[in-house]
C-alpha positions as CSV (number, residue, x, y, z in Angstrom):
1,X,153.5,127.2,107.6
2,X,156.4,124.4,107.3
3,X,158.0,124.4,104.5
4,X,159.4,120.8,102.9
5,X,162.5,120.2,104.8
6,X,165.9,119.7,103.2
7,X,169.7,119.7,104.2
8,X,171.3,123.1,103.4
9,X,174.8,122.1,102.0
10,X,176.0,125.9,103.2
11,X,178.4,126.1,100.3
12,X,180.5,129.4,99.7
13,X,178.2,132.3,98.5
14,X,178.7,132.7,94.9
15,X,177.5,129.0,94.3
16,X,175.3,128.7,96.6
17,X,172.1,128.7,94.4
18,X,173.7,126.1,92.2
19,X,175.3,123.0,94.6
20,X,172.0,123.9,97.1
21,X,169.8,123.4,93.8
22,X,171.5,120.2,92.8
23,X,171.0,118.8,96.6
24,X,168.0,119.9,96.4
25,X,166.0,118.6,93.2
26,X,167.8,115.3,94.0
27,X,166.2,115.1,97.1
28,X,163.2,116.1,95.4
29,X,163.1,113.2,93.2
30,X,163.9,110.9,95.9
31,X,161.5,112.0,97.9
32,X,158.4,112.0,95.3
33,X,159.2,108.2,94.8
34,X,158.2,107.8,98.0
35,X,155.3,110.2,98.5
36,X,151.5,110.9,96.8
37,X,152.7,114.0,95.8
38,X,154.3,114.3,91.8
39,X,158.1,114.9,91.8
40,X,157.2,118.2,89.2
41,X,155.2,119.9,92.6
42,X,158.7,118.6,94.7
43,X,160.8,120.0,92.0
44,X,159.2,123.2,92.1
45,X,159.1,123.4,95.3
46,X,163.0,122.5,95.4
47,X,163.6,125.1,93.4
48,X,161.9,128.2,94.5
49,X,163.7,127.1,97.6
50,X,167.0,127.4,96.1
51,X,166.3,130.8,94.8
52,X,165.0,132.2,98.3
53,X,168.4,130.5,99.5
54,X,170.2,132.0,97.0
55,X,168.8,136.0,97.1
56,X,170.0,135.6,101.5
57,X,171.8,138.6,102.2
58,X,173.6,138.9,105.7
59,X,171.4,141.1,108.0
60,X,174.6,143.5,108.7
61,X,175.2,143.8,105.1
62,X,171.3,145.4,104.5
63,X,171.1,147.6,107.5
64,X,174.1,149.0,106.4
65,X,173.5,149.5,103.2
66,X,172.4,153.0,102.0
67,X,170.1,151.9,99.6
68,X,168.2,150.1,102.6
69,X,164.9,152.0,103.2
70,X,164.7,153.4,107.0
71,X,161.9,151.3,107.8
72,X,163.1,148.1,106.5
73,X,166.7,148.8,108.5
74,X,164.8,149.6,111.4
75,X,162.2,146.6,111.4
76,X,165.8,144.3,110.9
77,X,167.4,145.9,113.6
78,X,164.3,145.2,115.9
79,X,164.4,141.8,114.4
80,X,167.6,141.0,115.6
81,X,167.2,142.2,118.2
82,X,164.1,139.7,119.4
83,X,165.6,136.9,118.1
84,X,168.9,137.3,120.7
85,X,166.5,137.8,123.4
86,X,164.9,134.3,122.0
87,X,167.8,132.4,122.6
88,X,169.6,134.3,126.0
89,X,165.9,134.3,127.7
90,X,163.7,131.3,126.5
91,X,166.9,129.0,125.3
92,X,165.3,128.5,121.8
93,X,167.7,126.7,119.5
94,X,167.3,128.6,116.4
95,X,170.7,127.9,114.4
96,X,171.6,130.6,112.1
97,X,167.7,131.3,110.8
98,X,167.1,134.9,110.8
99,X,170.6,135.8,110.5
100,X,169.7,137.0,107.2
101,X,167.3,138.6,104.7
102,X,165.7,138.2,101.0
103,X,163.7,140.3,99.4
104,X,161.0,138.6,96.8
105,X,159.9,140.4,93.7
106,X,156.4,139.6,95.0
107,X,154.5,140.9,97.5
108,X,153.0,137.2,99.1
109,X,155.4,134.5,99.5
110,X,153.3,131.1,98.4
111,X,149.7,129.7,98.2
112,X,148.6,127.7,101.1
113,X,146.3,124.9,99.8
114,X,143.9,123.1,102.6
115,X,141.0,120.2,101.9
116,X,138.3,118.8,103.9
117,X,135.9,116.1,103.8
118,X,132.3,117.8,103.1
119,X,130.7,115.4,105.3
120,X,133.3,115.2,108.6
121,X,135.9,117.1,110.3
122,X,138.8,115.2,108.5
123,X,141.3,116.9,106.3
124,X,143.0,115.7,103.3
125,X,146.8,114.9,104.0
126,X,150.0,115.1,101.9
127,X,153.0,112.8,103.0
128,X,156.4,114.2,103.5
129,X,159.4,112.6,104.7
130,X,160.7,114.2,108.2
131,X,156.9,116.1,109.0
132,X,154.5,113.2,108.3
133,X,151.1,114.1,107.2
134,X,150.6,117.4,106.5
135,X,146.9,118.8,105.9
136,X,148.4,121.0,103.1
137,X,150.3,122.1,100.5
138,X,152.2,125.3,99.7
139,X,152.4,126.6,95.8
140,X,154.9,129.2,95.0
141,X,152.9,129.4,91.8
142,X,149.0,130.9,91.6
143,X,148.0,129.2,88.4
144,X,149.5,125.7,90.4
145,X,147.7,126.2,93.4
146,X,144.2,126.9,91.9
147,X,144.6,124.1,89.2
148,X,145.2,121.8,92.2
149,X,142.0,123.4,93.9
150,X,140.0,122.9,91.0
151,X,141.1,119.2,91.0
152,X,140.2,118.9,94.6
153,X,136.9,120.3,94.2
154,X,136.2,117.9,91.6
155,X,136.7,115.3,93.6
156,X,134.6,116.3,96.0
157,X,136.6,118.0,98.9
158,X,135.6,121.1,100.4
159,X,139.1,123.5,100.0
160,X,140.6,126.8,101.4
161,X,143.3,128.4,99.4
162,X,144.8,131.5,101.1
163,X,148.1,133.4,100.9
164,X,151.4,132.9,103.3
165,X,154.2,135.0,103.4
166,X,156.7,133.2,105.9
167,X,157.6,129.5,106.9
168,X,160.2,127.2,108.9
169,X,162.1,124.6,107.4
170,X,162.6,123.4,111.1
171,X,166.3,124.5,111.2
172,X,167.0,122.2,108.4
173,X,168.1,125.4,106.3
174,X,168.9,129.1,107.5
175,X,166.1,130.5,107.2
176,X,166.1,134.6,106.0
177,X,163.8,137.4,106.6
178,X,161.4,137.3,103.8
179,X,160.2,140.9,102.6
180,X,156.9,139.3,102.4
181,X,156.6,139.6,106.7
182,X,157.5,142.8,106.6
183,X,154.2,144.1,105.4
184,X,152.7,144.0,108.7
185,X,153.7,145.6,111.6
186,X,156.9,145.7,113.5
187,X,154.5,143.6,116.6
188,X,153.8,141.4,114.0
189,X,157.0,140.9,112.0
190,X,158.6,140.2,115.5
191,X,155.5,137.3,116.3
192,X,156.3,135.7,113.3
193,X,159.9,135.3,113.6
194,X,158.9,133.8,117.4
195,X,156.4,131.4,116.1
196,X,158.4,130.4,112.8
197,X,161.8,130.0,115.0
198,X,159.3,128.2,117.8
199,X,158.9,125.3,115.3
200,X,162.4,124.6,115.1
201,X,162.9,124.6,118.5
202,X,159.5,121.8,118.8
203,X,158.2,120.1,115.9
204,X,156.0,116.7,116.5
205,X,156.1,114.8,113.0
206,X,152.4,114.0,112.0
207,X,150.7,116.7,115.4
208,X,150.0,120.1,113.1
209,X,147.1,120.9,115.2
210,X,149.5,120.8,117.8
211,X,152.6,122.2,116.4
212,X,150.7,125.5,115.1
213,X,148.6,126.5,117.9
214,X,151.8,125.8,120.0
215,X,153.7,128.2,117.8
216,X,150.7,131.1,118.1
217,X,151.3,130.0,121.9
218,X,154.9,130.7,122.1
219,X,155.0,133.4,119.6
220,X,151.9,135.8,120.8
221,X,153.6,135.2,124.8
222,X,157.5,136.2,123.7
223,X,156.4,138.8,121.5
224,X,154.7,140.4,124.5
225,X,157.0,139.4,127.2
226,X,160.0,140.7,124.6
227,X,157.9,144.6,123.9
228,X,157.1,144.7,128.3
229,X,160.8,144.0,129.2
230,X,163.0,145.2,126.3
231,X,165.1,148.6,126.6
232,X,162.8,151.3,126.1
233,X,159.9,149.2,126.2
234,X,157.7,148.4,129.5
235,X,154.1,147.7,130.7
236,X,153.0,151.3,130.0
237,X,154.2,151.0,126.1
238,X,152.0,151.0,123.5
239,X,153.7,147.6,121.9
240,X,153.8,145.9,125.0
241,X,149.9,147.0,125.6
242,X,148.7,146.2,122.0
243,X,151.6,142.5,122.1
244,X,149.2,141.7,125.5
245,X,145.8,142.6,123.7
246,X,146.5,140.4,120.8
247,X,147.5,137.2,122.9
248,X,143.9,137.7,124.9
249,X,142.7,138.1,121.2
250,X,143.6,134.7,119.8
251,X,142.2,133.1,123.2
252,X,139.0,134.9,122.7
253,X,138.8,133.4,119.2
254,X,140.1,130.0,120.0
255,X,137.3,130.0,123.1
256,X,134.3,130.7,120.6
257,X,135.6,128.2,117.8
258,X,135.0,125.7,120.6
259,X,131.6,125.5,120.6
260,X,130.8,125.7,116.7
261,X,133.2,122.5,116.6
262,X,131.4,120.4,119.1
263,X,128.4,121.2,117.5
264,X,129.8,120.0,113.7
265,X,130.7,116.9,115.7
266,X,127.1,116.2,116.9
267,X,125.9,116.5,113.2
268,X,128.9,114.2,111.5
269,X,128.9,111.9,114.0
270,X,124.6,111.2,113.6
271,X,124.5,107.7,112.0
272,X,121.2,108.6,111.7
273,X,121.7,111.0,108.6
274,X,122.9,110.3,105.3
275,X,126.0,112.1,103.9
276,X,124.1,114.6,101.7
277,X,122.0,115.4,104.4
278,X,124.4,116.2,106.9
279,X,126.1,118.6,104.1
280,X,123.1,120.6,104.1
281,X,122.5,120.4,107.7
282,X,125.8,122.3,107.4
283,X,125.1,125.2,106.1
284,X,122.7,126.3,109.4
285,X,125.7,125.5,111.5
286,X,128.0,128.2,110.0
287,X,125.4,130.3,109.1
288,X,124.7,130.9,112.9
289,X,128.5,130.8,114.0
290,X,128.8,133.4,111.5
291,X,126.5,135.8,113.0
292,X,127.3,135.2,116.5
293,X,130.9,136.1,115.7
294,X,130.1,139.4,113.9
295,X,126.9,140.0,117.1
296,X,128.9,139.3,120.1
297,X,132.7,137.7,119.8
298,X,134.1,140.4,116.9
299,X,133.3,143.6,119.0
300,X,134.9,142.5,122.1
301,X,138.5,141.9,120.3
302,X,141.0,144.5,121.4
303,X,143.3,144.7,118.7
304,X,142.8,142.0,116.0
305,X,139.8,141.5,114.1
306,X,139.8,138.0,112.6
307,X,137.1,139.4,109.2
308,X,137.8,137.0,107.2
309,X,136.2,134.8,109.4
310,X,132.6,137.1,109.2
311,X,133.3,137.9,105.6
312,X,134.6,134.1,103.3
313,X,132.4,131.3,102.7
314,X,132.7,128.7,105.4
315,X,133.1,125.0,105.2
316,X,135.3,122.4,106.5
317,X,138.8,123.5,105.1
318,X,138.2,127.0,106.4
319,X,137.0,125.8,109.9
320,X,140.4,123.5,109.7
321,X,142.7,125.7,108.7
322,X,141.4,127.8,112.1
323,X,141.6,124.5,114.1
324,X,144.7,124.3,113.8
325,X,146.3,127.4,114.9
326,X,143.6,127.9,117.3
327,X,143.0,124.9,119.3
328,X,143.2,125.4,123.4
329,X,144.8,128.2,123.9
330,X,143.6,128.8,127.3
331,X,145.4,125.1,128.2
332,X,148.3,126.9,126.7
333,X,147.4,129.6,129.2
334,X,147.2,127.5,131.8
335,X,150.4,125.4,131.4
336,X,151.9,128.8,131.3
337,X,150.4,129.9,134.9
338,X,151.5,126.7,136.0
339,X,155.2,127.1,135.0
340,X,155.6,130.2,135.9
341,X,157.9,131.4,132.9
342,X,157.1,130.5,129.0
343,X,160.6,129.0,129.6
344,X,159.5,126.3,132.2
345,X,156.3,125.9,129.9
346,X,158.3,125.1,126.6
347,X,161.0,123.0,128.3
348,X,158.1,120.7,130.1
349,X,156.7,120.5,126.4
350,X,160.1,119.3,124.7
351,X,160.7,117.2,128.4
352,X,157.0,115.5,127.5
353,X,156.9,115.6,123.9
354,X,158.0,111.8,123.2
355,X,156.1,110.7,126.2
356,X,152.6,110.9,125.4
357,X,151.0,109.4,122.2
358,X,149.2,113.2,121.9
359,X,151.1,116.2,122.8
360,X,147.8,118.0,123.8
361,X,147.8,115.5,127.1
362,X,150.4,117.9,128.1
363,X,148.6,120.6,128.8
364,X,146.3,121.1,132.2
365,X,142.8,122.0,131.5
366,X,141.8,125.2,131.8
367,X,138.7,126.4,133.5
368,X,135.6,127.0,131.0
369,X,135.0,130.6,131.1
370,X,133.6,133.7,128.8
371,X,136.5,135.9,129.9
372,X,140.1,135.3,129.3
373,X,142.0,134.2,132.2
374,X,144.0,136.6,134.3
375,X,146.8,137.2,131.6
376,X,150.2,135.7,133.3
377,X,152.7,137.7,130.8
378,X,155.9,138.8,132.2
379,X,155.4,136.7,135.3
């Protein structure tokens, strides 16, 4: 998730929380002047900001501490640890995010809100300054995001409202370690820090679809290239194994959304039907996708599961949100074969990023197959 950007003013700790609040809700104000959204949801959003800004602790500081649980120290240490190899072997520019840590008194970071046309694949945008259009909204606030659901729903929008618990300001602020990503495990707490730093290092105002699934690209691919090749790690390690299962994982996933999409296209696009009709046409369409994920694409994953896909209701917010962190990833695949090095594939992105009206042009097709491609990690 991308968070709305600001300028941290980096003032000295102890006032940190009140000069990066002021900057803050003033840029908040001017910014809803100019935007759909109302300057109370930029406020808000300002200011739980500030206070995630203000709780940063210096990542020495808490693995030294005592008080610091051995996991926790451990998970930081490992943290730290990947996000120096980031920079010394894929030259990501990450600034001083993840140089820190702040622990929330709750155990999800925000709300996620996402709306869809009923009738077309189209989502509902927000505009931002700095990102563009953004296909959602993020709520530090439970009642706020389901009020705003509510509203959408009554205006007729299909909506998907799920939990977050990291984002990327896109450099624009220091990001910490959030005690909300380290519920998962260590492989995952690493992949997030790689796809969350991978945004600051490429972010295309206005391309999410892009920007995401380039970020689950970058950040499944480093987090197994960092497990294979680390000290004490290697191919026969059951990180690096489990890092290279997930990465086929997400391909498998994005390979069977495919299909389900091309044929939601057919029905929208029949000028034939009327917009009620093609709403209840629908409902066949995930139906079946439904069931051939749980018959023949859910047993063959390796290490993730993707359930809530078999087990929430499905409609066009849901099938969006997936779009867009899933879209291609065996073109990802393949611009990583051709590179040779998911160094060379991320510089030719940032080389071709602001030479193609769609970033996705980028990337070579990939051969149309039920198996993953030979997996190219480490090469």
């Amino acid at each position: 998730m991308v968070s709305f950007p600001m300028t941290d003013p980096s003032p000295p700790r102890r006032r940190r929380w009140f000069l990066g609040a002021g900057a803050l809700l003033l840029l908040a104000v001017v910014s809803a002047s100019f935007t759909a959204c109302s300057p109370i949801y930029v406020i808000r959003a300002g200011i739980a900001e500030a206070r995630i800004l203000a709780g940063r602790r210096p990542l020495p500081e808490v693995i030294a501490d005592s008080a610091t649980d051995a996991r926790t120290r451990n998970t930081l240490v490992l943290v730290r640890e990947a996000r120096q190899w980031a920079i010394d072997s894929l030259e990501l520019r990450v600034g001083d995010s993840y140089t820190s840590y702040t622990e929330l008194e709750s155990d999800t970071l925000a709300m996620v809100l996402s709306a869809a046309y009923r009738d077309r694949l189209q989502p509902r945008t927000w505009w931002f300054p700095i990102v563009g259009h953004v296909p959602y909204r993020g709520f530090f606030d439970l009642e706020d995001a389901q009020k705003a659901q509510r509203e959408l729903e009554e205006e007729g929008f299909d909506t998907r409202l799920r939990p977050t618990s990291a984002f990327s300001t896109l450099g624009w602020f220091a990001d910490p370690i959030l005690s909300t990503m380290l519920y998962s495990d260590d492989l995952e707490v690493v992949q997030t820090v790689l796809h969350e730093i991978s945004h600051a290092h490429l972010f295309i105002p206005g391309r999410v679809r892009f920007n995401e699934s380039y970020a689950v690209f970058v950040g499944r691919v480093a987090t197994a290239e960092f497990f294979c090749t680390r000290p004490g790690g290697g191919p026969d390690t059951v990180w690096c194994q489990r890092a290279q299962a997930r990465w086929r994982d997400v391909r498998r996933f994005s390979r069977f959304l495919d299909p389900v999409v091309d044929e939601l296209l057919a029905l929208y696009g029949d000028s034939t039907k009327t917009s009620d009709e093609k709403v209840e046409a629908r409902g066949a369409i995930f139906a079946r996708a439904q069931e051939t994920f749980t018959r023949d694409v859910q047993p063959n994953f390796e290490s993730l599961s993707f359930r809530s896909f078999a087990t929430d209701p499905l409609n066009n917010a849901t099938l969006l949100s997936r779009m867009r962190y899933y879209h291609r990833l065996d073109d990802f695949a393949a611009l990583l074969e051709r590179e040779g090095s998911l160094r060379a594939a991320v510089a030719a992105l940032v080389a071709g990023a602001g030479t193609v009206d769609d970033p996705f042009d980028l990337l070579p097709k990939a051969p149309r197959a039920e198996a993953p491609a030979p997996d190219s990690i480490g090469r």
